[in-house]
N, C-alpha and C positions, 0 to 999 in steps of 0.2 A: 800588227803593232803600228799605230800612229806615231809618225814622227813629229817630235814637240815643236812648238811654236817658237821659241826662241832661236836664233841663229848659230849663238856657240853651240847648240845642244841639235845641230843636225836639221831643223825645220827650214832654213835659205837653200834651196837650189845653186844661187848662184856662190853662196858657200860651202856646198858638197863639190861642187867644180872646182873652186879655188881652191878645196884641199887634196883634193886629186892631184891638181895639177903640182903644188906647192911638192907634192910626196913624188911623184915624177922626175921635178929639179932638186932631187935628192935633197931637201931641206928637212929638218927635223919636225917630223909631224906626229903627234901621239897615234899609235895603234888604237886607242878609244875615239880620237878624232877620226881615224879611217872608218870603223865601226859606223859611228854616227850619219858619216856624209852620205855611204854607201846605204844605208836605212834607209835616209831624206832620198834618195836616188830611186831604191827599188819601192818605195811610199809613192812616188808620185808615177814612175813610167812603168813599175811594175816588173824592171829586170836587173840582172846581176850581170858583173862583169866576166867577160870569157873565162870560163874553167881553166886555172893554170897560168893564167895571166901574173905575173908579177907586179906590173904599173896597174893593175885593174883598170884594162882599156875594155869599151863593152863594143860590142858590134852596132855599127850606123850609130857613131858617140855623138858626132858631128850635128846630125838631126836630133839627137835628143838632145843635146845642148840647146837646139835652137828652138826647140818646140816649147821653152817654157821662157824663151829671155823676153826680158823688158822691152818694147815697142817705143 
């Protein structure tokens, strides 16, 4: 499944990050919004966050954060 183009709808990276992170600092984030970002996530690097994880932290977050940010 392709992740859509639009940004509310999961297709920004640097908006699947943001809602990560926003769900993190315990702010109110839709469970469809998690859904979405986590898509846009495994659409582009291909993986999911560690098994069991609660914050849905993935292994070397750090590097994939940065293998797709803006130059």
């Amino acid at each position: 499944m392709n992740a859509p183009l639009n940004p509310s709808k999961g297709g920004n990276l640097k908006w699947a990050w943001r809602i990560l992170d926003r769900r993190r600092a315990r702010e109110n984030v839709d469970e469809n919004q998690i859904a979405q970002a986590l898509a846009a996530i495994a659409n582009v690097h291909g993986r999911a966050p560690i098994p069991g994880s609660l914050t849905y932290e993935f292994t070397d977050e750090a590097a994939l954060r940065a293998k797709h940010a803006p130059k």
